[in-house]
N, C-alpha and C positions, 0 to 999 in steps of 0.2 A: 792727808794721813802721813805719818812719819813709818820709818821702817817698821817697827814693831807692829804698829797698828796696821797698816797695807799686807802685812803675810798672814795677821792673826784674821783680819778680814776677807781677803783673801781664797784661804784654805776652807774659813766656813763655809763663803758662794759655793765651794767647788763640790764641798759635800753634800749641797741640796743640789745637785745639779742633777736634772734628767734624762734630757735629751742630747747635747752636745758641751765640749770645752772647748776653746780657739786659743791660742795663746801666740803673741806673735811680740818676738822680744830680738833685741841687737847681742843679748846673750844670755846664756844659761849657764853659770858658772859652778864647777863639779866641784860643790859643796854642802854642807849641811843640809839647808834650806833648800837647794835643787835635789837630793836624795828624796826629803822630805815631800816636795811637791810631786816625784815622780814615782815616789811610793802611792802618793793620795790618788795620781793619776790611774794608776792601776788597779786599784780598788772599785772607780768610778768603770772603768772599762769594763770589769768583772760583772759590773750592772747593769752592762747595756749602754753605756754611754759614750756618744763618741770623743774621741780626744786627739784635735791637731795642734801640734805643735811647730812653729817657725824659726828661726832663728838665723841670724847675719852670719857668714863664714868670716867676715875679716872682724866681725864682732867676736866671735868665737877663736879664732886664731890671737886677737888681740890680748885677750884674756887670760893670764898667770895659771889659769886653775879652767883650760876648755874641756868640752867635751870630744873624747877621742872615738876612733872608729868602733874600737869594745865599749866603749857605754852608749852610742847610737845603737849596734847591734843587739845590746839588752834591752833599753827600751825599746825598742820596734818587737822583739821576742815579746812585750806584756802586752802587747793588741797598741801601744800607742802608736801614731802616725807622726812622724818626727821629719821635717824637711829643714836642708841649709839652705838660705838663700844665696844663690850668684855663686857655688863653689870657685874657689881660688884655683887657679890652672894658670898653664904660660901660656900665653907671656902674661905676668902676673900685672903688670902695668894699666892691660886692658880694665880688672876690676876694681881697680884705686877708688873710681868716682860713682855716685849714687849706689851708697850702700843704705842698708832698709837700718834707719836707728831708731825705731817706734818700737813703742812698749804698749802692747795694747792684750787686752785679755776680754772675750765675750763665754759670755755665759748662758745656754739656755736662749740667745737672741733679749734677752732679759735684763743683763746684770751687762755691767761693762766696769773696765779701769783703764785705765791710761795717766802719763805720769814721769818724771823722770829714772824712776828705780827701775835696775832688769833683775835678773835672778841671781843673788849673792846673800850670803851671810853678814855681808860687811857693812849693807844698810842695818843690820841691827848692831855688829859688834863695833865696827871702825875697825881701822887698819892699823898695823903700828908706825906706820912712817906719818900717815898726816890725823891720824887721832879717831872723833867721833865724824860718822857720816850724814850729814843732813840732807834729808831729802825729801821731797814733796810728792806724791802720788793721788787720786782720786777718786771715787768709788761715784758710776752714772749709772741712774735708770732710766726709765721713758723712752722717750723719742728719740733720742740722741744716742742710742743702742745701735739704734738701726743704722748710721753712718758710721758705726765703729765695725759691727759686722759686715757691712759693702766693705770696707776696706781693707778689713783682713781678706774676705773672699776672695775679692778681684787679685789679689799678691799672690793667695795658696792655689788659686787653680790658674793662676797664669804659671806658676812654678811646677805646679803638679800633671797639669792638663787634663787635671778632673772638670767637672762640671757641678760643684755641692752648690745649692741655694734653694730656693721654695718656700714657700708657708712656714715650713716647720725651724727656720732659718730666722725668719720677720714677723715672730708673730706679732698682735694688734698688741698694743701698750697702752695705757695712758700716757699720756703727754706730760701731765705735770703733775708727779708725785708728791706728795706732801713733805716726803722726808728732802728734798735735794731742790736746786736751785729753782727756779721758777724759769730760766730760758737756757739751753748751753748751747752756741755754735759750736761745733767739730770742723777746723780748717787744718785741711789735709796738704803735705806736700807730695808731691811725684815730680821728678825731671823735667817728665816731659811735658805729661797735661798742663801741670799747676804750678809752675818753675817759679812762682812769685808770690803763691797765695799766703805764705806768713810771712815771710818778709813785709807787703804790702800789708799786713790787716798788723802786725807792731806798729809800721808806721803811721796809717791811717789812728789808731787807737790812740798814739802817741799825741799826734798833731790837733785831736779833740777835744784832750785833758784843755781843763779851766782850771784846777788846783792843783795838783801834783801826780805826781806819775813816783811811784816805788817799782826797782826792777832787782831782781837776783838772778843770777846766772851765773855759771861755774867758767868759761870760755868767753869773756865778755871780748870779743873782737870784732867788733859790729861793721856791718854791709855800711858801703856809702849812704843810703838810703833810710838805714836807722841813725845814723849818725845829725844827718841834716834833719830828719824829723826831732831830733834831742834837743839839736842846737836852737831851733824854730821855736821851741816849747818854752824853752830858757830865756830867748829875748822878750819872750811875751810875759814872762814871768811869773809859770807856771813852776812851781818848784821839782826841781828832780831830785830825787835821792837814789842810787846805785850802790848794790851790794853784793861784795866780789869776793873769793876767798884770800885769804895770805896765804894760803899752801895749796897748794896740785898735785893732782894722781900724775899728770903728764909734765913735759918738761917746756921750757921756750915759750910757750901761752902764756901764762903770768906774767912774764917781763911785758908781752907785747899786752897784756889788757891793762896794766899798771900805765903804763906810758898812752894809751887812748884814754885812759880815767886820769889819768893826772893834767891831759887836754880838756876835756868836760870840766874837770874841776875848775879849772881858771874863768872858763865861762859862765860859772854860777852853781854847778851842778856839785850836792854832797855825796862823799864818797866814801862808803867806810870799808873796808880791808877786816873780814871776818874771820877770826883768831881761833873760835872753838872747834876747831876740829877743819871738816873738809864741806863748805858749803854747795852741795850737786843740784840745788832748786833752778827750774826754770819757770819763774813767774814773773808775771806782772801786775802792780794794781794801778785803775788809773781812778782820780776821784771819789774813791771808796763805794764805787757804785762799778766797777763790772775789774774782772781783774781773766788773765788765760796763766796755766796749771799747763805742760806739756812736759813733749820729747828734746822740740828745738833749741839747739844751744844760740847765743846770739855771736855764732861767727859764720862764715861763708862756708865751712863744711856743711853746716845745717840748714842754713836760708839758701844756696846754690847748689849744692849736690845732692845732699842726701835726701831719704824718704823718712818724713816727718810727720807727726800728729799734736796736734796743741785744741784744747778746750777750752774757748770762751765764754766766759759764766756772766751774765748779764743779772747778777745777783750783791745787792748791798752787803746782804748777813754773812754771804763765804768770804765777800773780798775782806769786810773788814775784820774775820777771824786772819785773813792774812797779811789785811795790815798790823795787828796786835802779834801776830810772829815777827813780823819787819822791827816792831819797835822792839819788841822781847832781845834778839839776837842783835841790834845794835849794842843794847849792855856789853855782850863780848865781840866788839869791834873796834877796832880804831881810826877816827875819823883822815881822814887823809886832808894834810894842809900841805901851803910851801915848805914848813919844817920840817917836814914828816918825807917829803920829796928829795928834800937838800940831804938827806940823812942815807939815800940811798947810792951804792956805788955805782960809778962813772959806767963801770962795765956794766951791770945790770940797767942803767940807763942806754946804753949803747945798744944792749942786744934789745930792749923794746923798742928802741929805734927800726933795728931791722926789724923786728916782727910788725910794725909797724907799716911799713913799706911791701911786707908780706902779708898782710890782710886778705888780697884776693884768694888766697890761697890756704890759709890758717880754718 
């Protein structure tokens, strides 16, 4: 789902909801669309419904437009439950590392999403420094509810030192709904338990591609371990195509994902530099037979620190609606060659040099 369509869907889930809302996002940005959301939330509470909210403190602190102490204290006034995860305190250095960047939302134990959008307006309007916002989000039923719910759970009452969970939490589902894919893995990161589990299931996915692998990512500064899974792919001469933005919300990234793509590319690997606006997608398709939709960015903040969620859909019909996005948005891209490299300045080649060299760390 594209912004538009993620809020407008959304907002409906949230209005049949009866029993509980979960909402667990890297931010909630004090705008339109978060008024919007947290007007509906209150309405839904007014019915009896419960409603938690989560959200990252340096997610929130990151953000142009956070939530300050007066609009926690009003939302918590309309009956919602609103917690920051890891508040920022000194020495402020301690909280740098494993921050919560998952965007996950249950419904009911019923409805789930996850995806790379959090809560902003900008996934619908774009920004004016880098234009229109692309982004990818997902709407799950079924089975795969149920590890979206363990997940927020286990975060909000380790945070909280509540105890919510039971029946009314897990109810029975069917497995495989008619409208949505026929299999989804949910691979979850955490620090501590699962320090490898996307990381390893990119690579692994990578290294089984027979025909091509399509990858989007907005931070492409890939772990040692996606990188030799790429390289592996390419000698065997499975085709990769990679698709990166030309412009960034953040600064210094770009040089250093340009200069790891302009090394793939020499290898064999296509590379196109995405022009229209600001691409925030993290997916991948491998073979047009199973593609994952997540939070993960593919750099070492995301595959080593942070706490991640990524959905792998073991479904023909979703990935190749995402390979016919892939082809769609190469129209507004441009391919990257040695010309196209030669044509960039020494300094912006310099500084993805160092970003380059700073991968552990990006």
């Amino acid at each position: 789902m594209t912004g538009r369509e993620k809020f407008t869907d959304l907002f409906e889930a949230i209005r049949h909801a009866r029993h509980h809302i979960h909402l667990e996002y890297f931010n909630f940005r004090n705008d339109s669309i978060a008024n919007s959301l947290f007007d509906l939330l209150a309405e839904k509470v007014k019915e009896g419904v419960e409603v938690r909210a989560m959200f990252d403190a340096f997610g929130n602190w990151s953000n142009n437009q956070p939530l300050k102490k007066h609009h926690l204290q009003a939302i918590k006034a309309r009956g919602i439950e609103i917690v920051k995860f890891d508040p920022i305190t000194f020495p402020y250095i301690n909280h740098a590392m494993h921050r919560d960047h998952r965007k996950i939302v249950v419904i009911d134990g019923k409805t789930g999403y996850t995806g790379g959008m959090n809560i902003a307006d900008y996934y619908i309007n774009g920004l004016p420094k880098i234009g229109k916002w692309h982004d990818i989000h997902m709407h799950i039923e079924g089975d795969a509810v149920r590890y979206l719910q363990g997940i927020f759970l286990t975060m909000w009452n380790r945070e909280t030192g509540q105890h919510i969970g039971g029946p009314a939490y897990f109810p029975n589902l069917p497995q495989f709904p008619d409208s949505i894919a026929e299999e989804i893995s949910i691979v979850d990161r955490t620090p501590r338990e699962t320090p490898r589990s996307i990381s390893h299931a990119y690579a692994v996915s990578i290294e089984a591609a027979q025909k091509n692998i399509q990858i989007v990512n907005p931070y492409f500064v890939p772990t040692k371990s996606i990188r030799k899974a790429i390289k592996k792919a390419l000698k065997k001469g499975t085709e990769v195509e990679i698709m990166i933005p030309a412009v960034s919300d953040i600064p210094f990234t770009p040089e250093a994902s340009f200069y790891i793509a302009h090394k793939l590319m020499k290898r064999g690997a296509k590379v196109y530099l995405f022009k229209d606006g600001f691409h925030h997608s993290k997916i991948m398709m491998v073979d047009s037979t199973f593609c994952t939709v997540g939070t993960a960015n593919l750099n070492s903040r995301s595959l080593r620190y942070d706490y991640e969620t990524n959905a792998f859909i073991f479904d023909p019909a979703t990935t190749n609606q995402l390979n016919s996005m892939f082809e769609k948005d190469k129209q507004n891209s441009t391919l990257l060659t040695p010309e196209v490299w030669k044509k960039r300045s020494g300094w912006k080649k310099f500084v993805g040099w160092v970003g380059n060299l700073l991968t552990p760390f990006l």
